[in-house]
C-alpha positions in Angstrom: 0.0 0.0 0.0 1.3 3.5 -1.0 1.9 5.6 1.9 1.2 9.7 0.8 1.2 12.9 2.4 -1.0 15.5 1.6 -0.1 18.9 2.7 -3.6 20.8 2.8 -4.6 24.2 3.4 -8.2 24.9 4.3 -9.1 28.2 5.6 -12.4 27.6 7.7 -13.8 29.6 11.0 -15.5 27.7 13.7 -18.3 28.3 12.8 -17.7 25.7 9.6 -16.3 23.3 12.3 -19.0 23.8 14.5 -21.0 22.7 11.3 -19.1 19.7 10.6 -18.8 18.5 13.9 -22.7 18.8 14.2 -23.4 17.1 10.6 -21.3 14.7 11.0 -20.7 11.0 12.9 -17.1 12.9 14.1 -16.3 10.7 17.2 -17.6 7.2 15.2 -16.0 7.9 12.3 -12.4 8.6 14.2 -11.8 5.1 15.4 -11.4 4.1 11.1 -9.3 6.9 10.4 -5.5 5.6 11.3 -3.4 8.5 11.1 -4.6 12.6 12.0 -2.4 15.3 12.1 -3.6 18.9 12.0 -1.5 21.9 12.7 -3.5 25.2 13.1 -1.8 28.4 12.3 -3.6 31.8 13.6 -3.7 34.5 11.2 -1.3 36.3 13.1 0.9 34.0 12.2 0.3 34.7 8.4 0.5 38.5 9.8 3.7 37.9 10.6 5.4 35.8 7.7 4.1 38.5 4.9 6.2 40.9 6.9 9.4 39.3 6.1 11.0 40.2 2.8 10.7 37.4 0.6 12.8 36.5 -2.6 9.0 34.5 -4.4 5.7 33.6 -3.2 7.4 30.0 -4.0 10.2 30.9 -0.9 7.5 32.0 1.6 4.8 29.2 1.0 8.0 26.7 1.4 8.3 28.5 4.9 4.8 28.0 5.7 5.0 24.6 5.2 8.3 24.0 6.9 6.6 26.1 9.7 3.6 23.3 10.1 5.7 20.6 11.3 7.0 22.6 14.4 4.9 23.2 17.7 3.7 27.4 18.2 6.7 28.3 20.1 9.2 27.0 18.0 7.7 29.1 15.2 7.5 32.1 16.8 11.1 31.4 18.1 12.0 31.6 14.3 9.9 34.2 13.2 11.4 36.1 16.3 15.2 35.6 14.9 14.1 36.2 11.4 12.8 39.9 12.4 15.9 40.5 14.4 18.2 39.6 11.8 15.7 41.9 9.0 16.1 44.5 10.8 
């Protein structure tokens, strides 16, 4: 069996989960689902990345993925020392 990952962006408000949540068999369908990973990034986070000075849109959405596999404070760590060294 082929083993992908998807990297995913969906921009939703809690409302939409809310939605989901209530539409949907959530807690009975997790026991089939083998493998769930979410990392949520707050729009200040995004407020913060399209501060720095990027060389492409390509560089900067690299970062942003890069940026999902570490925990909050390890990414504001780095965005932290990225401003210093900007500025």
């Amino acid at each position: 069996m082929n083993n992908l990952k998807k990297n995913v962006k969906i921009d939703i408000d809690n409302n939409h989960i809310i939605h989901i949540i209530e539409e949907n068999p959530v807690l009975e369908n997790l026991s089939k689902v083998k493998d769930i990973k979410l990392s949520l990034l707050e729009e200040d986070f995004f407020d913060k990345v399209n501060l720095i000075q990027w060389q492409d849109e390509e560089e900067k959405q690299l970062f942003i993925k890069e940026m999902l596999s570490l925990s909050p404070d390890e990414r504001e760590e780095i965005l932290e020392d990225i401003r210093r060294f900007q500025y």
